[in-house]
C-alpha positions as CSV (number, residue, x, y, z in Angstrom):
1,X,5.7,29.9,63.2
2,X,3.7,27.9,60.9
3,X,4.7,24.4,59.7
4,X,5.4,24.4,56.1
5,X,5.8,21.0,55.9
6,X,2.6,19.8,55.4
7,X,1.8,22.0,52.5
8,X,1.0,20.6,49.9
9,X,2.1,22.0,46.2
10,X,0.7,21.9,42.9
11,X,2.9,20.0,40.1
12,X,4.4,23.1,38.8
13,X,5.9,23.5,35.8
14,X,8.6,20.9,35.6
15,X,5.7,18.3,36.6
16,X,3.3,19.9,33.9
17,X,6.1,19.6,31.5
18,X,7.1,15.4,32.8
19,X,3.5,14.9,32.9
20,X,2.6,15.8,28.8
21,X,6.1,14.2,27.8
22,X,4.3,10.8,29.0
23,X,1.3,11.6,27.5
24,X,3.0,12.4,24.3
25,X,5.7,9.5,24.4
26,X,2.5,7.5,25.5
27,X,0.2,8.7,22.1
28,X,3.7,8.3,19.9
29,X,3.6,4.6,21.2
30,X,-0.5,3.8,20.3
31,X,0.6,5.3,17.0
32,X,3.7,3.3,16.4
33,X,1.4,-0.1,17.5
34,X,-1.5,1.3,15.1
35,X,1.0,1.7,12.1
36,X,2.7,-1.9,12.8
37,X,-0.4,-3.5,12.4
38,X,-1.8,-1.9,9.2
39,X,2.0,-2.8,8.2
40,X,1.2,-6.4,8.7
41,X,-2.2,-5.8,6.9
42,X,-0.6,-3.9,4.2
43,X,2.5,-6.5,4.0
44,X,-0.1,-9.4,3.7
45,X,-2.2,-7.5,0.7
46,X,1.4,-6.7,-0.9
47,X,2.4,-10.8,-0.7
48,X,-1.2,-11.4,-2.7
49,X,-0.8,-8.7,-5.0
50,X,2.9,-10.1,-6.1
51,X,1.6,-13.6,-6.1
52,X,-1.5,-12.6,-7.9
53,X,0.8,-10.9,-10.6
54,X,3.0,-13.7,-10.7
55,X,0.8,-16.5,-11.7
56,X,-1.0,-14.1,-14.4
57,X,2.4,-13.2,-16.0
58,X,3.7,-17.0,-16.1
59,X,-0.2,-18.0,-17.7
60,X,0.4,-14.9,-19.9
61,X,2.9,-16.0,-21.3
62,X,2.3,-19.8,-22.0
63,X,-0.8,-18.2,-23.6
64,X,0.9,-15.7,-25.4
65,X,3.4,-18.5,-26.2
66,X,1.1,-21.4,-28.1
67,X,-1.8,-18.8,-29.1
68,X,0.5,-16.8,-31.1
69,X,2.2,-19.8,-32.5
70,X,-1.3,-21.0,-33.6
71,X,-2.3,-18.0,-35.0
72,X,0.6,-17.4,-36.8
73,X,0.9,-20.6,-38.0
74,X,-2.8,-20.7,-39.9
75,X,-2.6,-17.1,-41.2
76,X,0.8,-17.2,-42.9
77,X,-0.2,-18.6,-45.9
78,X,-2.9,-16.0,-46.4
79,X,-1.2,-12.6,-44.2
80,X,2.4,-13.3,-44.5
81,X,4.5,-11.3,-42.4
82,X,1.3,-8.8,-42.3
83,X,0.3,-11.3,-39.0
84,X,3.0,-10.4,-36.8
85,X,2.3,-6.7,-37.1
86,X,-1.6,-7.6,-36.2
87,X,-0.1,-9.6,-33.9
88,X,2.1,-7.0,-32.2
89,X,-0.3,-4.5,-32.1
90,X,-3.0,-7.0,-29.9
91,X,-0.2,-7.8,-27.5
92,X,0.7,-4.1,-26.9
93,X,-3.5,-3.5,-26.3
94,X,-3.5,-6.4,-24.2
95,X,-0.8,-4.8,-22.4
96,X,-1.7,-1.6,-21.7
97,X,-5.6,-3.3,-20.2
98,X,-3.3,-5.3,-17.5
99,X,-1.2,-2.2,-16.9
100,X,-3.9,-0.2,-16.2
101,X,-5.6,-3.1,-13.9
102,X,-2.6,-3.7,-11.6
103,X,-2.7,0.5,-11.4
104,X,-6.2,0.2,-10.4
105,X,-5.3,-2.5,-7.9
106,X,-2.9,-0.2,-6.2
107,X,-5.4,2.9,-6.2
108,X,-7.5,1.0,-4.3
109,X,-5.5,2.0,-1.1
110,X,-5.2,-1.2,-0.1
111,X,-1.3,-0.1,0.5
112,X,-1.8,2.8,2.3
113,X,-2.1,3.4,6.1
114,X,-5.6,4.8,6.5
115,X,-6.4,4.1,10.5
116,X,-2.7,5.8,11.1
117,X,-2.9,8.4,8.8
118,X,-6.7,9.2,10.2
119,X,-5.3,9.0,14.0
120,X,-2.2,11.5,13.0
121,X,-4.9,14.1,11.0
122,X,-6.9,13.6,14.5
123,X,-3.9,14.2,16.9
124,X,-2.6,17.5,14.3
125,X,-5.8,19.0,14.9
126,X,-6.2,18.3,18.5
127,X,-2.4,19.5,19.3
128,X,-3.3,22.8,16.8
């Protein structure tokens, strides 16, 4: 008789099967690392966006505050109550510019996930 014992076996299928768990558990966990740090990137942007937006609106409005009053002021004599429509109607253009910029801001993707998103895209295609 032959000694079996010192065959040696391939992995077989449970082996193939442990072996590309770990390699998937191992890919899901560069992925998870990949998206936490564009988190932190996307966190910081988020805290300068907000900040950004905070110090216009509180200018805007001392602005708004003491140029309207001015304005009002040296027209009413000539305009009446004819400057606060005019005066409604810039506010509301006025508006609708810093709306749109602040949509433009956020278009820019700089809150998106683009490494992480690129690296799933890679990983579907790879798997498919």
């Amino acid at each position: 008789m032959e000694n079996n014992e010192n065959v040696v076996h391939g992995p077989g299928l449970m082996g193939g099967i442990t072996g590309l768990a770990k390699n998937l558990f191992g890919l899901v966990v560069s992925r998870v690392e990949l998206a936490a740090l564009e988190m932190t990137e996307v966190r910081n942007h988020l805290i300068e966006l907000v900040a950004i937006f905070a110090g216009a609106i509180l200018a805007t409005w001392f602005a708004i505050a003491y140029g309207t009053a001015t304005i009002v002021a040296l027209a009413w004599d000539e305009m009446g109550w004819k400057i606060l429509l005019v005066m409604f109607i810039v506010f509301l253009v006025v508006t609708g510019i810093l709306v749109a910029k602040g949509l433009s801001m956020l278009k820019q993707g700089k809150l998106a996930f683009p490494e992480t998103m690129k690296e799933l895209r890679n990983d579907r295609d790879m798997i498919m």
